[in-house]
C-alpha positions in Angstrom: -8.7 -69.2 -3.2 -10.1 -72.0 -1.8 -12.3 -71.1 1.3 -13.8 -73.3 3.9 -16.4 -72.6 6.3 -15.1 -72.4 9.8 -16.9 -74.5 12.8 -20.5 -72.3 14.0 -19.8 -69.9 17.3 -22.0 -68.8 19.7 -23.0 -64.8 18.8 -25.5 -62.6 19.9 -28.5 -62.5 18.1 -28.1 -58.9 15.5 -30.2 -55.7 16.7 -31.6 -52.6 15.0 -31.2 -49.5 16.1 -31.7 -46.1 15.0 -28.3 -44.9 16.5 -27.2 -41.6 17.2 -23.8 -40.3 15.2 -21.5 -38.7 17.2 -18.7 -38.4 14.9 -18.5 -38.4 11.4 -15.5 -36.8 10.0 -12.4 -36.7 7.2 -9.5 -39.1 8.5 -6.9 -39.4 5.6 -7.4 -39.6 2.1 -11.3 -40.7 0.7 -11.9 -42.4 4.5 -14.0 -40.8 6.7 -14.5 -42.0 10.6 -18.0 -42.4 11.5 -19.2 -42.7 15.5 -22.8 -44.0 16.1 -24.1 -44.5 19.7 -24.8 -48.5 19.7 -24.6 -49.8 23.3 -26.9 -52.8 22.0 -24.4 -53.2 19.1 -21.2 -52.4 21.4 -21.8 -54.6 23.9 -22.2 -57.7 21.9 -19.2 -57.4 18.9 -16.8 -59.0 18.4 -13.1 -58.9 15.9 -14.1 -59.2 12.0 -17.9 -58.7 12.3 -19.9 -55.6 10.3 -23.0 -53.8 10.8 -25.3 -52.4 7.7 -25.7 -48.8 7.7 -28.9 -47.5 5.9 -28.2 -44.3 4.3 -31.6 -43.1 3.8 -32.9 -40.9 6.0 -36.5 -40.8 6.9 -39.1 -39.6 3.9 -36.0 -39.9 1.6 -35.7 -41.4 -2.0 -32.6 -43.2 -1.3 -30.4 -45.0 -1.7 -32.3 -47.9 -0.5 -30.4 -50.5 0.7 -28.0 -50.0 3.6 -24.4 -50.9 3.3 -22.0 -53.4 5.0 -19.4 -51.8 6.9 -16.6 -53.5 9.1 -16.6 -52.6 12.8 -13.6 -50.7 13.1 -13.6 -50.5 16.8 -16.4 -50.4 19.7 -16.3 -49.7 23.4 -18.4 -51.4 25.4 -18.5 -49.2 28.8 -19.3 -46.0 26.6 -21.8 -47.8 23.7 -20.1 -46.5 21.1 -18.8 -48.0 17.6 -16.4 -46.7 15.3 -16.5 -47.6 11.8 -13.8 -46.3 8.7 -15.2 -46.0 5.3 -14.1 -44.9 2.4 -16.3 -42.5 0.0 -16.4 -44.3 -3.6 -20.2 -43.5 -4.5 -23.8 -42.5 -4.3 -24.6 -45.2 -0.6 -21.1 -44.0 1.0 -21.6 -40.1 0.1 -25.3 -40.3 1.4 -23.9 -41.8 4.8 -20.9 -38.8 4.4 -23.7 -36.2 4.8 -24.9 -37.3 8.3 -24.7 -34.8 11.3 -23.5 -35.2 14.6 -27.1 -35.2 16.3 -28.3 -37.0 13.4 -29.9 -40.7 13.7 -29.1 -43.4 11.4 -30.8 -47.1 11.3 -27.9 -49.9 11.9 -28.2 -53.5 12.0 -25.7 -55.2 13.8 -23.1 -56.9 14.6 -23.5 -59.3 12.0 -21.5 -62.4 10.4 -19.1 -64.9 12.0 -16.2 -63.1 13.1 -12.2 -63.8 13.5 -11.0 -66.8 16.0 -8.0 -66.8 17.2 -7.0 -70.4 19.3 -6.1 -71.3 22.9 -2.6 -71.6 22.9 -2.1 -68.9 20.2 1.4 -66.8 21.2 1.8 -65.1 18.1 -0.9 -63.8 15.5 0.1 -62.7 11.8 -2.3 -59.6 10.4 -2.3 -58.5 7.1 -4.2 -55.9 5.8 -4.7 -53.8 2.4 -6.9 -50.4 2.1 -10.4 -50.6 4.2 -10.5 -53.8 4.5 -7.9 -53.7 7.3 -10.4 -52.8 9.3 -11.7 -55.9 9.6 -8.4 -57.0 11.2 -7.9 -53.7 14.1 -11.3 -55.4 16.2 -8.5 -58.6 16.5 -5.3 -56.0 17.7 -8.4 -54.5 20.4 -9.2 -58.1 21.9 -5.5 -59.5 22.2 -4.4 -56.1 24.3 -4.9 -58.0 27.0 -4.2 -61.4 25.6 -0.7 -63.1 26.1 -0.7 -62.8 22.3 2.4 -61.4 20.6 0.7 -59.1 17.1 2.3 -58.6 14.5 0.6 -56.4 11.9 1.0 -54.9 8.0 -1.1 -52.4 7.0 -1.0 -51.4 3.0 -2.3 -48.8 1.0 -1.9 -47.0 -2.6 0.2 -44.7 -0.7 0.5 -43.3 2.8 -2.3 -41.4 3.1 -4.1 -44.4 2.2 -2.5 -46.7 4.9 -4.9 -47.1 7.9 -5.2 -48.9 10.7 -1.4 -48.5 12.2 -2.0 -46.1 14.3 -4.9 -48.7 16.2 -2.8 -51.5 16.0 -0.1 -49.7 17.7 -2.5 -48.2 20.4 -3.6 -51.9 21.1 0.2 -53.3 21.9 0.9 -54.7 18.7 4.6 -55.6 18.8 5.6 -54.7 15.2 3.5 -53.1 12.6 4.6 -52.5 8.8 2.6 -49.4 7.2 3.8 -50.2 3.5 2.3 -48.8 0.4 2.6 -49.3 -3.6 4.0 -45.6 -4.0 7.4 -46.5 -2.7 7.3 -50.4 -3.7 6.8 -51.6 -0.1 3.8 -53.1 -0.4 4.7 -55.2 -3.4 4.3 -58.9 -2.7 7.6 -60.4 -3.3 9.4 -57.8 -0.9 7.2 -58.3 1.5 7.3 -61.7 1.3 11.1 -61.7 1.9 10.6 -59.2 5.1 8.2 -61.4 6.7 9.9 -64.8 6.2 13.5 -62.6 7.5 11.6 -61.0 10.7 9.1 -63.7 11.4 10.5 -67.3 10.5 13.0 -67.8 13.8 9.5 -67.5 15.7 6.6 -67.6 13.2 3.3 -67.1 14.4 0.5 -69.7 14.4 -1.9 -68.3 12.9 -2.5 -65.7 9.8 -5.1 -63.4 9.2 -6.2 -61.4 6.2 -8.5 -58.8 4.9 -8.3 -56.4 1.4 -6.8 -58.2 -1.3 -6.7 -61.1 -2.8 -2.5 -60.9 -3.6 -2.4 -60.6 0.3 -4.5 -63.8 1.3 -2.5 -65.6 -1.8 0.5 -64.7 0.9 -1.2 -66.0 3.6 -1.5 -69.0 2.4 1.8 -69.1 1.1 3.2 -68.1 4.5 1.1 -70.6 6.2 2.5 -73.5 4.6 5.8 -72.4 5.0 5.7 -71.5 8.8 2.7 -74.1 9.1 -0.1 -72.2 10.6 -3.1 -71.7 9.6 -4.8 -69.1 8.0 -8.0 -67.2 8.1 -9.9 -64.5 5.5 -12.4 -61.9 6.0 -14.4 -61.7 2.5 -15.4 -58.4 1.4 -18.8 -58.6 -0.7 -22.0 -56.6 -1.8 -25.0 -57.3 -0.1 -28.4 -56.2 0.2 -29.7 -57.3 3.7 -26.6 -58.7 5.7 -28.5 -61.7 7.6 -29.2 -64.2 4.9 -32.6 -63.8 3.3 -31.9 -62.6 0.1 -28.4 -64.9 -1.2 -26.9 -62.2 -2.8 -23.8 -62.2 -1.1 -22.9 -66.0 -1.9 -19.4 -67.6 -2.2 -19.3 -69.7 -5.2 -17.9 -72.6 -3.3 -20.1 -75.4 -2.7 -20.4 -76.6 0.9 -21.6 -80.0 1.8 -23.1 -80.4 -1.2 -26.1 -78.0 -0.1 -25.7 -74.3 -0.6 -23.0 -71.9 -1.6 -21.9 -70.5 2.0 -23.2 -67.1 2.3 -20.5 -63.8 3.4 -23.4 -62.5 5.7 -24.1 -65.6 7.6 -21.3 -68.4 6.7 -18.7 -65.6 6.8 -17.3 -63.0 6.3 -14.3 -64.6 8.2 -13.7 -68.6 6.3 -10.8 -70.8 6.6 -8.2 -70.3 4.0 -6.3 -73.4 2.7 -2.9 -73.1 2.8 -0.5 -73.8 -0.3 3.0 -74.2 -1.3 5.0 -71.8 -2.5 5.4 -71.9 -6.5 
């Protein structure tokens, strides 16, 4: 993939908080919905940024560092953030544990989120596993957008597809929960559903978050339909705001630096290529 950093936004400056969980609960599958109390947080997000959860509770041995997690959804008028995540080791079982009542530290909202352009009618989302919800934050802010959405959703198999359910909620006007157990979600049939549904009025802009084979799409679909495409890059990190480089691209910018996912990202511009 070749990634390009997009043009600097204005965003709030990130908080810490030692946030109050409201919720934290089985959804479907290994994914487990998480509420924290965040007015701070809440009040100032926006679609495709993340927050870093510390799973160490106070006079514990660990884990140490806190753990990027996409910002699912937030409300604003109640200070309250949602965030999906799925339970795959010793940071995400740690954070499973917490209690309704219970305080966790959160840093937040962090990294350069989604744009989507004046002028924009229709908006393309595609995305696999937890890292769709990176894109749902987009569905929430276009409810009441003259912004037609059109979402796809995939998983391993349906109890790991998430996110349709929001996207519908939010006015989406077509969504496509398609997963690899019944050959849905493989890459040359969707690539034919799309281009059939989508080319008579194809959107103007594409965006992507979970796998690589669907942002290879995205690119593929944006030089076909000419729009222009935009990827949330999933990374490890160990302090989400830039000081320690560990979350960095690969691709050099300007010469200077690799772009970081914390700061530079996690939302770059995708070029767009021809299909093969």
């Amino acid at each position: 993939m070749i990634l390009r950093t997009l043009a600097p936004v204005d965003r709030a400056a990130p908080t810490w908080c030692e946030a109050e969980v409201l919720v934290n609960r089985h959804r479907a599958d290994r994914y487990r919905h998480l509420r924290l109390a965040a007015p701070d947080i809440a009040a100032a997000a926006r679609p495709g940024q993340f927050v870093m959860l510390t799973a160490a509770r106070h006079r514990s041995g660990g884990p140490v560092l806190p753990r990027p997690m996409a910002l699912y959804s937030w409300d604003a008028d109640a200070g309250v953030v949602d965030i999906l995540y799925a339970v795959v080791g010793g940071g995400t079982r740690a954070l499973s544990a917490f209690a309704p009542g219970e305080r966790m530290v959160v840093v937040g909202p962090l990294g350069r989120g989604f744009d989507v352009h004046p002028g924009t009618t229709r908006v393309l989302l595609l995305g696999r596993g937890i890292g769709t919800c990176s894109l749902t934050g987009v569905a929430q802010e276009l409810a009441r957008a003259p912004v037609d959405v059109v979402a796809v959703t995939s998983g391993r198999d349906p109890g790991s597809v998430i996110g349709a359910e929001e996207f519908r909620a939010h006015g989406a006007v077509a969504v496509a929960a398609v997963s690899d157990a019944d050959g849905s979600s493989d890459v040359g049939e969707l690539r034919a559903r799309l281009c059939h549904d989508l080319d008579d009025r194809p959107p103007q802009q594409i965006l992507t978050c979970g796998s690589e084979r669907l942002a290879r799409l995205s690119a593929e679909l944006g030089a076909r339909w000419g729009a222009t495409v935009q990827v949330s890059v999933e990374a490890h990190m160990a302090c989400g705001l830039g000081y320690c480089h560990g979350c960095a691209t690969g691709t050099v910018d300007d010469g200077v630096e690799s772009p970081l996912v914390c700061r530079d990202g996690p939302v770059f511009g995708l070029a767009t290529r021809t299909p093969e």
